[in-house]
Structures are given as C-alpha cells and as structure tokens.
C-alpha positions in Angstrom: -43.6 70.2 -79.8 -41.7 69.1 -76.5 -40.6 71.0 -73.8 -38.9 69.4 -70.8 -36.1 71.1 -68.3 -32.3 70.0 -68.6 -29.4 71.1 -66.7 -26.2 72.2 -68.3 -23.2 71.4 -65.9 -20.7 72.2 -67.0 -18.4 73.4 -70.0 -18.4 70.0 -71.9 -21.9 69.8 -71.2 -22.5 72.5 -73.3 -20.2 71.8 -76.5 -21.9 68.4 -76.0 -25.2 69.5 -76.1 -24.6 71.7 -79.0 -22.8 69.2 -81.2 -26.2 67.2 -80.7 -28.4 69.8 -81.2 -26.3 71.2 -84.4 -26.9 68.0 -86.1 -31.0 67.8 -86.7 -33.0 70.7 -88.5 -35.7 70.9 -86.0 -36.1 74.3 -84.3 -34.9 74.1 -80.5 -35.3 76.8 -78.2 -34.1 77.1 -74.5 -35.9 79.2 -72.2 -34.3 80.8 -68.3 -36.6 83.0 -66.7 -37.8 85.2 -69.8 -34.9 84.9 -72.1 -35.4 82.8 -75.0 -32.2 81.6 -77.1 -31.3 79.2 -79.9 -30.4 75.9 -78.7 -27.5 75.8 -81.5 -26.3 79.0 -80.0 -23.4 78.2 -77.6 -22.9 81.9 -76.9 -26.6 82.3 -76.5 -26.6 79.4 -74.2 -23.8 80.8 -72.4 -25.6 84.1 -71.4 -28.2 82.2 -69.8 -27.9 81.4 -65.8 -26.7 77.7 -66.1 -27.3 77.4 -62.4 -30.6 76.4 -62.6 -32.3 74.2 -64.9 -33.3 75.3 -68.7 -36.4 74.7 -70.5 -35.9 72.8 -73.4 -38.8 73.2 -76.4 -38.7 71.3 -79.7 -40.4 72.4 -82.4 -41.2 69.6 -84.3 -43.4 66.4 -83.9 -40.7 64.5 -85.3 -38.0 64.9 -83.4 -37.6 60.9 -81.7 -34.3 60.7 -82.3 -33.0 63.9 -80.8 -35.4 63.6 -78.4 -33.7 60.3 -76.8 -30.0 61.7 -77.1 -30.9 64.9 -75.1 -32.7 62.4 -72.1 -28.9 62.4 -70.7 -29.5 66.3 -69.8 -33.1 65.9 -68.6 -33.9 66.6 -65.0 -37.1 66.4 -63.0 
C-alpha cells in the first residue's frame, strides 16, 4: 500500500486523473479531511474540497506503474 498527497487543479486535472486511475484494477482511495471516496469516482472526487491537497492510498504492492503516472499530481 501507498499513500502520498496530490493536488487536483483543475477540471482536466480531474478527467485526467481518472482516465489513469480507470485503467489498472488496483483499489485507490482518496481521502479530505474524513471523507473517503473512490479514486475512479469523478463525482466522488468532485464532492471532495479540491482546494487542498488529497491523500492518495493504493491498495496494492504492485502498483509501479500507476504509481509513476500519478507522480505528475504528487505534492509535498
């Protein structure tokens, strides 16, 4: 499992990030404050406060690949 915060900018952002997510099996979960929604979710992602950074968890140990194409959203 990894967890690491992103930021969402913007309206592409999110179809982007969803389009990436949508295309692996592993289990992703974003996390704002303590609402928990499915990272394939785009209306899910939508009612969480987008102003601040989002935890992003992965459930998988497997998960290289999407790992590296979601570093574009990763924030300190």
């Amino acid at each position: 499992m990894k967890s690491f915060n992103i930021m969402l900018n913007s309206i592409n952002d999110v179809k982007n990030f969803v389009n990436i997510v949508g295309k692996y099996e592993h289990d992703v979960d974003l996390t704002s404050g303590r609402y928990v929604v499915d990272a394939k979710s785009i209306m899910g992602i939508f009612s969480l406060d987008l102003s601040k950074p989002i935890v992003l968890t992965i459930h998988s140990d497997d998960a290289q690949d999407l790992y590296d194409e979601l570093m574009k959203f990763k924030v300190s």
